[in-house]
N, C-alpha and C positions, 0 to 999 in steps of 0.2 A: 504494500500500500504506500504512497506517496503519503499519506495523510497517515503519520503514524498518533498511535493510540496515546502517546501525551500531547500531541499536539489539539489533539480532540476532547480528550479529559485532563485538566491538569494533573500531575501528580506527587505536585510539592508544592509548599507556599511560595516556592519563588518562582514555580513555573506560572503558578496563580497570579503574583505579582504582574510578572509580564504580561500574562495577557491582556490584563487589564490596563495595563501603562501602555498596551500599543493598542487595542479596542475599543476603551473604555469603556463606561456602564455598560454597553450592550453586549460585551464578552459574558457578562452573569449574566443578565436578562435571556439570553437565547436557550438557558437549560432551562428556565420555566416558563417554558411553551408546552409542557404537555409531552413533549418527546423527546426530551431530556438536548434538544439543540440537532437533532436528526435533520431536519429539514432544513439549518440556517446553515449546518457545521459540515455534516457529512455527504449532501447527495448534492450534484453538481446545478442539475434542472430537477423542479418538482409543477406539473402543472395538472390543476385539476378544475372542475367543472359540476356542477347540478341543476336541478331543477324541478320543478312541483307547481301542478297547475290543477284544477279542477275538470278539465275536459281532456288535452290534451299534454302531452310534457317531452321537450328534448333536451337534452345535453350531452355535447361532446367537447372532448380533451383529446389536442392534435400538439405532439411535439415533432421540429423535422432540426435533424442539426446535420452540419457539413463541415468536416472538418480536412485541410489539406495541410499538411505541417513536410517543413524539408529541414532536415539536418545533415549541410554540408561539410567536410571538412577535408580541405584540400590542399597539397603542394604543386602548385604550378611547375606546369615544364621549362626546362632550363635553371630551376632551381641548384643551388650549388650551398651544401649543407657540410658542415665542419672539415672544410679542405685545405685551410690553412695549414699544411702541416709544420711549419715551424710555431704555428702555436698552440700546436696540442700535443709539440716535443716537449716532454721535461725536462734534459737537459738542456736545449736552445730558453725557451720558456718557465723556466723553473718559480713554481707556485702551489700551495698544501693541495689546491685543487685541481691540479693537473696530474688528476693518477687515472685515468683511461674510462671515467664514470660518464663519456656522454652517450644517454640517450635519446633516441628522437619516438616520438608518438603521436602517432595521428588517430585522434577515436573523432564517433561523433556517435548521437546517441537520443533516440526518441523513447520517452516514458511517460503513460499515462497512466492514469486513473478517473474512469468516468462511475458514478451513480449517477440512475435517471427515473422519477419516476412519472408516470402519465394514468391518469384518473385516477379514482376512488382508493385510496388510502390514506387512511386514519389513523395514523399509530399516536393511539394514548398510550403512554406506558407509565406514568406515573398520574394519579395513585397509585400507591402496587395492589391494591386490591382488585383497581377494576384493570380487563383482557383489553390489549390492542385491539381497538376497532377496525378489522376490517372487511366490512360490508360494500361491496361492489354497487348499491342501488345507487346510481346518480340520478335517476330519469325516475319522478313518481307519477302519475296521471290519473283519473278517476275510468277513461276511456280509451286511453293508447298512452306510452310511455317509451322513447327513444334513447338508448345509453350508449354511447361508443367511444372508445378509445385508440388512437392514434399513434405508432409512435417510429419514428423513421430517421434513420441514423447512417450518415455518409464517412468514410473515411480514408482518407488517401492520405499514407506517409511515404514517405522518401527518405532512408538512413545509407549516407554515403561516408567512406574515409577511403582516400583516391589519394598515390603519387602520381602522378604522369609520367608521361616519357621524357626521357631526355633530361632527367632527375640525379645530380651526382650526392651520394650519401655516406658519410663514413659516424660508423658508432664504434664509442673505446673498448678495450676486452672485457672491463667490467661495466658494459654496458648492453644496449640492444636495439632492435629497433620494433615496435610494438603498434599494428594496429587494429581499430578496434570501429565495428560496424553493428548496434545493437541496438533493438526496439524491443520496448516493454511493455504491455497493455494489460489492466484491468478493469474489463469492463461488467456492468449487472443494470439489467432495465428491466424495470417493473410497471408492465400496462395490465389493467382490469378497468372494464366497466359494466355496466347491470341497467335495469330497467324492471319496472312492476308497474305492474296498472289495473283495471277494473274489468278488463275486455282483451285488449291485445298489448303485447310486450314485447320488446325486441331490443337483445343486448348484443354488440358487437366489436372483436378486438383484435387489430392487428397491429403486431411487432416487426419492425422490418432493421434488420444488421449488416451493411456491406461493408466488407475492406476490403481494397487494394494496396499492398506494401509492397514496397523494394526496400530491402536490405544489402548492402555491398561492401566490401574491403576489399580494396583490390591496389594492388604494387604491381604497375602497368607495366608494359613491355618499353627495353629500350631506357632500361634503370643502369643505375650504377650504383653498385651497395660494397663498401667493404665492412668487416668487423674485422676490429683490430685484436690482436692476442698477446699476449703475457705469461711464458713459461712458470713464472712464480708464483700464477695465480691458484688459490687454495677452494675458492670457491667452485659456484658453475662456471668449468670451464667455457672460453669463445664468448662472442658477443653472436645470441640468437637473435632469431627473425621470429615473429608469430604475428598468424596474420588470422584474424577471428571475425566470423559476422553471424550475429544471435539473434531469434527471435523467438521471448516469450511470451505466451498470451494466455489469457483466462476470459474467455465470455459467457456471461449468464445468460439467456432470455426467456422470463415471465411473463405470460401472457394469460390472461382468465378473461368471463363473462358467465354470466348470471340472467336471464332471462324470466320473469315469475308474470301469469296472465291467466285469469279466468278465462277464456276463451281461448286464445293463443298466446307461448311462450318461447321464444324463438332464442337461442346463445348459439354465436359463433366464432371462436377464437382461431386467427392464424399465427403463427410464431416461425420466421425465415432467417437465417445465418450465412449469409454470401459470402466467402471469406476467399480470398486469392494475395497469396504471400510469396516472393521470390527471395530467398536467402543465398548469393554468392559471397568465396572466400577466395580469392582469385592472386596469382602469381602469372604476370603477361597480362597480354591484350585475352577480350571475350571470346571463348571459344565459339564461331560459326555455327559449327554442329548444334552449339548447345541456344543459340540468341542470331539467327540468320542475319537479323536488321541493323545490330552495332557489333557483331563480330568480328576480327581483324585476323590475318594471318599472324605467326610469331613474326617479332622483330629480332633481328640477330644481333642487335646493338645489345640485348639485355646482358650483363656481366653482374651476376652476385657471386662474392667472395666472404660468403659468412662463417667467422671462424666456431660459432656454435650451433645449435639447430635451426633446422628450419623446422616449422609446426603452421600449417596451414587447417583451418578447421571450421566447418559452419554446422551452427543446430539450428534445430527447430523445435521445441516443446510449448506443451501448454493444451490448456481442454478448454471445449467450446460443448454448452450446454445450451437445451431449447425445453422449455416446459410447458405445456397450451393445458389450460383446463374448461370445459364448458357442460353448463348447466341451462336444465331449461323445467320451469314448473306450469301445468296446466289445472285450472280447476282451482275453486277456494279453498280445497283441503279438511272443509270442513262437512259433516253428516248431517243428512235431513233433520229437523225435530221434528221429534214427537207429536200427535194429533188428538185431539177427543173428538173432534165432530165426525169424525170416517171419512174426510175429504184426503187426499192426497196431499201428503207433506210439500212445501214447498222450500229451497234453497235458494242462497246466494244473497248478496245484500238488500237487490232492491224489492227480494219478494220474487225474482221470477228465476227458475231454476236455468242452469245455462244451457244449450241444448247441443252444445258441443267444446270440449278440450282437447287443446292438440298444443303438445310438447315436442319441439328438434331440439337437438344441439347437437351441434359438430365441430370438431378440433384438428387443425392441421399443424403438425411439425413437422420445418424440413430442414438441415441442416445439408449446405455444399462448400465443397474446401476445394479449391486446386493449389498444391505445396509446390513448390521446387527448390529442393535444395545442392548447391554444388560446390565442392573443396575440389579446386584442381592446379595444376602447373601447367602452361598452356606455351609457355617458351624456355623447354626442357634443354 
């Protein structure tokens, strides 16, 4: 979590202090809302919606967010990185800090944390006696009742850490050269909405998750890398190369509706996960085979001389969850009374029995992932 648990609850008087010397009053006032500061503190968007009317009733809760985020991190071609060598001789140069410690690193690195929630949720949690409320009814009506939640979420990141060509690089023996191409997501969206009415009900909810990520590290073709070495050295021997591009992720999606109608009771939840991630960890230009459209043949200019490993490496972890639930209730639930005259009992509120209920509900979860992940050497 980006949002760690003291920054959320204090957990000393000095953290208490703080918050308040940078918040003020409204750092305490936001835990007595009833939800101990849930909705001011922890969840990114919270939007909700009601309504209640005597004949007819709608309400809907529609969130749509878009998010495109680029984390570049680059050394231009022609770059020329610790090649002075008379000053990173020690004897020519002599200084405590000239014992072979330069390293160079290039990371760059995308981390989120989104909570989202869309319609009907009521979390009371304090008193502790009484249950979070959460009741899906937004839409009440006496004759027809409309509930629907909305909630639609775009995401395009870009995580790059790129030398280019024609890059000269020298790292000392007790040093290295390290890069680093990582994105972090966690994400949890919570849609439910409901509807009840006296005649017809209809509750409706759809969840929609797309991402498109590129993840990269890549030491292009047509580098020049030395690492420098030290017979005397006691440690990890050589100056390594590691060249890493991660992507972890965690996404939730909740999605509910609740339907209740004397005559017709209608819930239908969808809940969707589009998810498309490319993780390269790359040494040289892009393999063709693998990327047709920015692929390049090797450059034979490329020259590493690293006097320790080299560790080239891409992951991919992380769980992607979908939950739909949907309910739908027909009929007032309740049994004829009782008669003394021998007339036929009658039901329902206004005295006249219904003369038909009809309950659906249907839930669709679909979860699609296209991964690509690729560690490779490509100007061997």
């Amino acid at each position: 979590f980006l949002t760690r648990p003291d920054e959320y609850i204090p957990g000393s008087v000095g953290e208490l202090v703080d918050l308040i010397e940078t918040e003020g009053k409204d750092a305490v006032f936001d835990y007595f809302s009833g939800a101990l500061g849930l909705q001011s503190r922890l969840f990114n968007t919270w939007v909700t919606s009601s309504g209640e009317a005597g004949a007819a009733s709608l309400a809907g809760s529609v969130t749509v967010l878009d998010f495109t985020n680029v984390s570049e991190a680059t050394i231009k071609n022609g770059a020329q990185i610790n090649q002075d060598e008379d000053f990173r001789n020690a004897a020519v140069n002599f200084h405590p800090n000239n014992t072979g410690q330069q390293v160079l690193s290039v990371e760059s690195t995308n981390y989120m944390q989104f909570l989202s929630v869309t319609g009907v949720f009521d979390f009371k949690i304090v008193p502790w006696p009484e249950k979070p409320d959460l009741s899906p009814v937004a839409s009440e009506g006496e004759n027809g009742g409309l509930g629907g939640a909305v909630f639609i979420s775009h995401l395009k990141n870009t995580t790059i850490a790129l030398i280019e060509s024609d890059v000269s690089i020298f790292t000392g023996s007790s040093g290295g050269l390290n890069m680093k191409a990582e994105e972090a997501i966690m994400s949890f969206s919570l849609a439910q909405a409901g509807a009840s009415s006296g005649q017809y009900a209809v509750g409706g909810t759809v969840s929609y998750f797309e991402q498109d990520s590129e993840t990269r590290a890549q030491l292009a073709g047509g580098v020049n890398v030395t690492g420098g070495s030290d017979p005397l050295e006691t440690d990890l021997p050589g100056s390594p190369i590691t060249i890493y591009a991660g992507n972890l992720e965690t996404h939730i999606n909740f999605a509910g509706s609740v339907a209740k109608g004397v005559n017709l009771g209608a819930g239908i939840t969808v809940a969707i996960n589009d998810i498309d991630r490319d993780v390269n960890a790359i040494v040289g230009h892009v393999d063709p085979a693998l990327d047709a459209a920015d692929g390049l043949a090797p450059d034979t200019g490329t020259d590493i001389d690293a006097s320790g490993d080299i560790q080239v490496d891409a992951k991919m972890l992380g769980d992607v969850w979908s939950f739909t639930v949907a309910a739908a209730v027909a009929g007032d639930g309740e049994p004829p009374s009782s008669s003394t005259t021998g007339e036929s009992p009658e039901g329902g509120e206004d005295g006249k029995k219904p003369k038909y209920g009809i309950g659906i509900s249907a839930n669709v979860s679909l979860n699609t992932a296209a991964d690509d992940v690729n560690a490779y050497i490509h100007d061997a």
